[in-house]
LUMMI-349035 format. One record per residue: chain; z negated, x, y of N, C-alpha, C, O in turn. Coordinates in Angstrom, 3 decimals. Each point is the difference from the previous one (the first is absolute). Layout:
N
R   kette        nzz        nxx        nyy       cazz       caxx       cayy        czz        cxx        cyy        ozz        oxx        oyy
R       A          Z          X          Y          Z          X          Y          Z          X          Y          Z          X          Y
...
***
This chain:
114
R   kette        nzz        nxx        nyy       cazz       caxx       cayy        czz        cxx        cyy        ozz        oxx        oyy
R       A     -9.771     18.899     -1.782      0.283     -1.207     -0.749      0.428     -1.091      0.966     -0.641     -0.463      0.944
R       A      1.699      0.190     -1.318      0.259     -1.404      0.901     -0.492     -0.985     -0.417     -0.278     -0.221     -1.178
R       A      0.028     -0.851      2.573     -0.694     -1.058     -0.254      1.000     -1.176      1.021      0.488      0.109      1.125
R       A     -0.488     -1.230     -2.152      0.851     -1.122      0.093     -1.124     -1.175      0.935     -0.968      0.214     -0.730
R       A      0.611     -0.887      1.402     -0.602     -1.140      0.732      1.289     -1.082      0.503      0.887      0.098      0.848
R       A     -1.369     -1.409     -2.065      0.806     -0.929      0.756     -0.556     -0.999      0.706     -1.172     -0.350     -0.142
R       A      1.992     -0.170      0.951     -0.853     -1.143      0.780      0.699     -1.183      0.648      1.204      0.254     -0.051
R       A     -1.399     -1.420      0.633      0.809     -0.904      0.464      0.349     -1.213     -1.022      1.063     -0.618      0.056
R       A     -1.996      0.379     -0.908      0.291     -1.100     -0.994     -0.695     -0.800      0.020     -1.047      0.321      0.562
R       A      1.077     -1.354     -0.935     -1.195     -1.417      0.420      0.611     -1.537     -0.403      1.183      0.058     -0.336
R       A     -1.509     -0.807      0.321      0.106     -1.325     -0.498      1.361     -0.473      0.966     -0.066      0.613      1.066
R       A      0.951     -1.275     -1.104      0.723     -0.430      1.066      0.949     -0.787     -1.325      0.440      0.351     -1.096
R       A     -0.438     -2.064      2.246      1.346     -1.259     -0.574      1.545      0.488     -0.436      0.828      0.803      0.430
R       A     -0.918     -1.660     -1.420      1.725      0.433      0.223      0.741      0.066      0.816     -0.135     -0.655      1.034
R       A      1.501      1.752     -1.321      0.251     -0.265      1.612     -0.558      0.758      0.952      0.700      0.003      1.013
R       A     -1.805      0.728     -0.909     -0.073      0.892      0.819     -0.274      1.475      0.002     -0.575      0.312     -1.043
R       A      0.737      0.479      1.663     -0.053      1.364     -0.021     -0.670      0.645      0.185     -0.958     -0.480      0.606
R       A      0.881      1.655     -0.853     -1.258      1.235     -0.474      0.497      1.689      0.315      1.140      0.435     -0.161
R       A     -1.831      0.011      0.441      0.896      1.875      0.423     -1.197      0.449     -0.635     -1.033     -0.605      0.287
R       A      0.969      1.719     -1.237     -0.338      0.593     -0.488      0.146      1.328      0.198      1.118      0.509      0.082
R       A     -2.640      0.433      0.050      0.845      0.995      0.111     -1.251      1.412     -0.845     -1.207     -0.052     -0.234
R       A      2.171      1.079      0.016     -0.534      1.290     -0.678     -0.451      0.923      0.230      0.458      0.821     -0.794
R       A     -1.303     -0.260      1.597     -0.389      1.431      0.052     -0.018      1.219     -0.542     -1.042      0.323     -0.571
R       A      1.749      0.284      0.595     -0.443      1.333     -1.003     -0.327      1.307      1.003      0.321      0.166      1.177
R       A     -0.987      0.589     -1.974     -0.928      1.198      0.471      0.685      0.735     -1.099      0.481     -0.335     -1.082
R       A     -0.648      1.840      1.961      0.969      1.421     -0.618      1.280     -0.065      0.423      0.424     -1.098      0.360
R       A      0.472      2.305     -0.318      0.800      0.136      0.586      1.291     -0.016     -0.889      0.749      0.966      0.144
R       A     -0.477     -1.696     -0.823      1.043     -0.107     -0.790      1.036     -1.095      0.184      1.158      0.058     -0.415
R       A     -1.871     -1.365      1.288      0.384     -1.269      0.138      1.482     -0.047      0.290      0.762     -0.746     -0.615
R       A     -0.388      1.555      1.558      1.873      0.032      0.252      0.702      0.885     -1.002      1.217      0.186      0.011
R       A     -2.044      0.341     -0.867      1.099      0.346     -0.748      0.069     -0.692     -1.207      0.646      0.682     -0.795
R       A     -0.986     -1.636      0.344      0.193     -1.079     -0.597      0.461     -1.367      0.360     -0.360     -0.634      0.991
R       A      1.321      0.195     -2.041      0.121     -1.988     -0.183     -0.975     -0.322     -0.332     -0.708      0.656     -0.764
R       A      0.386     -1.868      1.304     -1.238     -0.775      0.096      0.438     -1.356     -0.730      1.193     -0.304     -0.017
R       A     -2.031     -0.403     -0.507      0.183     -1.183     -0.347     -1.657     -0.855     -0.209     -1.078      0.447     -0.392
R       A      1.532     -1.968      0.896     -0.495     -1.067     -0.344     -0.130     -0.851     -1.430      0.978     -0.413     -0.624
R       A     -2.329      0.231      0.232     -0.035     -0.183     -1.512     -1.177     -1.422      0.154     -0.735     -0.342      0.926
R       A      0.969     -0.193     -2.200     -0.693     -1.157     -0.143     -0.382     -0.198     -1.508      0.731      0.386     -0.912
R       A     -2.210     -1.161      0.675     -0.487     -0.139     -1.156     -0.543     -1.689     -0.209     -1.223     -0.135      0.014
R       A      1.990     -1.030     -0.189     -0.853     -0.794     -0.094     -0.639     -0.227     -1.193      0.284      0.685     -0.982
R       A     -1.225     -1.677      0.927     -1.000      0.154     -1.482      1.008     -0.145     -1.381      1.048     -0.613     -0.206
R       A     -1.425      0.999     -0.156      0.325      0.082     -1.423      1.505      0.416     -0.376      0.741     -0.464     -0.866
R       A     -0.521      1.547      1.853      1.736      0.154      0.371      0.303      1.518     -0.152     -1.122      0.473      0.179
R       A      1.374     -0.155     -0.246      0.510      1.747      0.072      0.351      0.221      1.508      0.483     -0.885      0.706
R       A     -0.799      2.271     -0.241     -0.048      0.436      1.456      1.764     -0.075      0.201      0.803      0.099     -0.928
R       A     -0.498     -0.275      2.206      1.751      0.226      0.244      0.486      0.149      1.138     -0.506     -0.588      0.956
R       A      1.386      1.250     -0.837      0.752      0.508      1.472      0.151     -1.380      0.883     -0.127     -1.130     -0.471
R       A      0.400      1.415      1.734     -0.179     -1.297      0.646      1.306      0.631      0.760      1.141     -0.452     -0.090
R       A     -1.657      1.905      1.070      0.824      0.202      0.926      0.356      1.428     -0.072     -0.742      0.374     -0.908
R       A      1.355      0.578      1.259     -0.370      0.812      0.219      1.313      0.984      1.311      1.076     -0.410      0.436
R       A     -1.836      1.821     -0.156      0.434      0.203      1.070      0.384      1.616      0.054     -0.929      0.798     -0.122
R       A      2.137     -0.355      0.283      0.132      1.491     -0.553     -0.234      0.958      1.287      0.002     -0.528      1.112
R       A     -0.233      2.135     -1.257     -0.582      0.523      1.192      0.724     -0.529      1.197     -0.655     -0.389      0.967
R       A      2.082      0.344     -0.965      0.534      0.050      1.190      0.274     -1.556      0.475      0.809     -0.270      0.888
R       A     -1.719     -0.887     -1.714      0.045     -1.524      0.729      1.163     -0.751     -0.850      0.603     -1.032      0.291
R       A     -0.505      1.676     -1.170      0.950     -1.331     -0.763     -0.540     -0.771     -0.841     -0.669      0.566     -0.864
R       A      0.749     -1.944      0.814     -0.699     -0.997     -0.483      0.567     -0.745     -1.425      1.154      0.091     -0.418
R       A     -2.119     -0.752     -0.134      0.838     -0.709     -1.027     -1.223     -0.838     -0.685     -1.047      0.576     -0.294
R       A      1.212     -1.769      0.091     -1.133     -1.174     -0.483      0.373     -0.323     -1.871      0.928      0.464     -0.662
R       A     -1.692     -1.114      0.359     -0.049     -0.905     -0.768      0.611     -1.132      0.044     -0.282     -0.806      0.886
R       A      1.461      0.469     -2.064      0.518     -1.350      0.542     -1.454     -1.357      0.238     -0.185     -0.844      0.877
R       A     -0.334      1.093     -1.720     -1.162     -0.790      0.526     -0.426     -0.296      1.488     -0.495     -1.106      0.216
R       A      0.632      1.933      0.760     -0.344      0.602      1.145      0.798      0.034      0.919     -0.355      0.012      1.178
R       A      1.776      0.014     -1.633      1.314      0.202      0.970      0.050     -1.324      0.935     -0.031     -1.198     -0.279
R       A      0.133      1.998      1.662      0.355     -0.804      1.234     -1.902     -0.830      0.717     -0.119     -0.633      1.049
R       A     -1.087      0.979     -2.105     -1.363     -0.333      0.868     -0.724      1.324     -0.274     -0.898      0.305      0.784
R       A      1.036      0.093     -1.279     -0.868      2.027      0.489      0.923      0.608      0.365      1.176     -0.241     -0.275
R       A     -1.736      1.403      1.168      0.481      0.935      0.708     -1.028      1.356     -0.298     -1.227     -0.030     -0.100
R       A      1.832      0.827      0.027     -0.515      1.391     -0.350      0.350      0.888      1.126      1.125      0.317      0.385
R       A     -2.361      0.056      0.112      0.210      1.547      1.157     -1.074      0.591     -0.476     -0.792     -0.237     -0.912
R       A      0.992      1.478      2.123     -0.778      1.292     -0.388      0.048      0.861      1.376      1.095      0.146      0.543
R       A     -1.946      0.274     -0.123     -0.543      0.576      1.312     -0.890      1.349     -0.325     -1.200      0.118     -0.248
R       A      2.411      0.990      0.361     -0.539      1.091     -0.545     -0.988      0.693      0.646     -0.806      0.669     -0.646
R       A      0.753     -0.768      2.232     -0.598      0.447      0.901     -1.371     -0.427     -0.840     -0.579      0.851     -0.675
R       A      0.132     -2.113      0.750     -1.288     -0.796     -0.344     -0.487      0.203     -1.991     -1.099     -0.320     -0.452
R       A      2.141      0.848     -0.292     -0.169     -0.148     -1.156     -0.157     -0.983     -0.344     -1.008     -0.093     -0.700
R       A      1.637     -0.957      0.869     -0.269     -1.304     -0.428      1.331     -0.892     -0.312      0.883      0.045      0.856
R       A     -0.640     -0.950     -2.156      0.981     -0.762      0.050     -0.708     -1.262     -0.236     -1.090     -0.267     -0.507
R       A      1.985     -0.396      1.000     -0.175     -1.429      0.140      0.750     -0.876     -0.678      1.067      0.412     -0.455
R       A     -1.426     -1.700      0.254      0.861     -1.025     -0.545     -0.468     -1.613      0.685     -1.127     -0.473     -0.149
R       A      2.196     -0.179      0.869      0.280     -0.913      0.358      0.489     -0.969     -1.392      0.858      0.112     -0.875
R       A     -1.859     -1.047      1.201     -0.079     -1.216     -0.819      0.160     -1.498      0.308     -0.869     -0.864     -0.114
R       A      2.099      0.718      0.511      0.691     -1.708      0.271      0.053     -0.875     -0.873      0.194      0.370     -1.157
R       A     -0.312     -1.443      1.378      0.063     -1.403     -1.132     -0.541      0.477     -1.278      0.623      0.147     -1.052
R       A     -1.898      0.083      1.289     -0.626      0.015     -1.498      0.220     -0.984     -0.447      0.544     -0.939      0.580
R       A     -1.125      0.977     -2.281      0.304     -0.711     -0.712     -1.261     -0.100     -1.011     -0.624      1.036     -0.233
R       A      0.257     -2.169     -0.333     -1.198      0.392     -1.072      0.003      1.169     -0.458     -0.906      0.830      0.082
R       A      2.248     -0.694     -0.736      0.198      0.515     -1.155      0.240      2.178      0.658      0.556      0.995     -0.466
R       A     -1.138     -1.230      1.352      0.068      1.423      0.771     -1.461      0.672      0.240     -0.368      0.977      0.651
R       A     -0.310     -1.946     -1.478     -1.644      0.515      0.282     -0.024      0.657     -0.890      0.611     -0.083     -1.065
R       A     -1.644      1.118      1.592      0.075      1.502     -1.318     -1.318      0.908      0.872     -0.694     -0.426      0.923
R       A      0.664      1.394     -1.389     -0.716      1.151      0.588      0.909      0.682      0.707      0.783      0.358     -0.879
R       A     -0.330      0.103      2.018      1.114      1.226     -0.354     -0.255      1.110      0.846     -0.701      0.077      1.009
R       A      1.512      0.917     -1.697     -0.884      1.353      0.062      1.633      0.679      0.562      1.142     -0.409     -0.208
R       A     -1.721      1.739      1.075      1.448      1.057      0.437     -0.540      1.243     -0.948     -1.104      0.398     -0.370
R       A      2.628      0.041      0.156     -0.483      1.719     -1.270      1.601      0.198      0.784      0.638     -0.520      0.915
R       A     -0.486      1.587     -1.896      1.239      0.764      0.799      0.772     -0.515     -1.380     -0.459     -0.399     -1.070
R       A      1.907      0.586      1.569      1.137     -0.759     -1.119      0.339      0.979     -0.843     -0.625      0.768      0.732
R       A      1.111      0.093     -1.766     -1.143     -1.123     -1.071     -1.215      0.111      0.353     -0.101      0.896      0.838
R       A     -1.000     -1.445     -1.111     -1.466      0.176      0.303     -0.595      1.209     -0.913      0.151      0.134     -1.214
R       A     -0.777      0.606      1.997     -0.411      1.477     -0.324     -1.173      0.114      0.660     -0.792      0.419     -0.844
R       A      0.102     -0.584      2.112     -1.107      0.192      0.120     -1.261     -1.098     -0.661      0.276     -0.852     -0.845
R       A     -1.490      1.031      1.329     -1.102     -1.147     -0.599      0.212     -1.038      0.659      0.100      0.238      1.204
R       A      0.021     -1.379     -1.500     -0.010     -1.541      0.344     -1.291     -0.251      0.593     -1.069      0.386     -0.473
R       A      1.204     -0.970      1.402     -0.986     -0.076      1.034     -0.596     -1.626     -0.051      0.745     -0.880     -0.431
R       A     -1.806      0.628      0.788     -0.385     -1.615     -0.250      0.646     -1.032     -0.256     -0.135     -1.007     -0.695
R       A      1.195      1.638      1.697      1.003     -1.780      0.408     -0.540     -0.988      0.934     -0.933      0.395      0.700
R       A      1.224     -1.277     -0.589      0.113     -1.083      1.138      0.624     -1.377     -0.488      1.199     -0.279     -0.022
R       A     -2.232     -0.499     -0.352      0.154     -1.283     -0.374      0.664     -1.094      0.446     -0.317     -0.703      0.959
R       A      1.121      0.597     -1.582      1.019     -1.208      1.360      0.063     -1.327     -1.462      0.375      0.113     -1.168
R       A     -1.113     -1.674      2.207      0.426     -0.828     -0.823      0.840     -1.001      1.125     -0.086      0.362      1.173
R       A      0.702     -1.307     -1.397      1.133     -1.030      0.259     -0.632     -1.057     -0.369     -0.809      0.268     -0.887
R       A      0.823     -1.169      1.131     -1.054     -1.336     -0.289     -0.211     -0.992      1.094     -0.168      0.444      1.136
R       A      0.154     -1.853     -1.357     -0.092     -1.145      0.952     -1.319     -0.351     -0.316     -0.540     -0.948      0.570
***
């Protein structure tokens, strides 16, 4: 069973940045697209970023030009770089594979706030 651990989220001003990143366990991780997902309250979960086996990227216009999406197959882990937050970017957010198919893993709380 794979298992998802996110981590790297925490309170931080507008305006500043955050890297986030995913762990997964089992051996399947490179042969899947990966993607970055977000849930804020009272919102429906949604793609943020995501990242196909061989590193091709693609955001959310929401997102375009302050996240960045990688993936480090060696480590099983993808990441997401988070520039000029914004309030409105606080959420839980969670990594699953694109479309999302394995179990959703805790997530990692990221709020934006002065």
């Amino acid at each position: 069973q794979v298992q998802l651990v996110e981590s790297g989220g925490g309170l931080v001003q507008p305006g500043g940045s955050l890297r986030l990143s995913c762990a997964a366990s089992g051996s399947d991780f490179s042969d899947n697209a990966m993607g970055w997902y977000r849930q804020a309250p009272g919102k429906e979960r949604e793609l943020v970023a995501r990242i196909s086996r061989g590193g091709i990227t693609a955001t959310a216009v929401s997102v375009k030009g302050r996240f960045t999406i990688s993936r480090d197959n060696a480590k099983k882990t993808v990441y997401l770089q988070m520039n000029v937050l914004k309030p409105e970017d606080t959420a839980v957010y969670y990594c699953n594979t694109y479309p999302s198919g394995w179990f959703w893993g805790q997530g990692t709380q990221v709020t934006v706030s002065s």
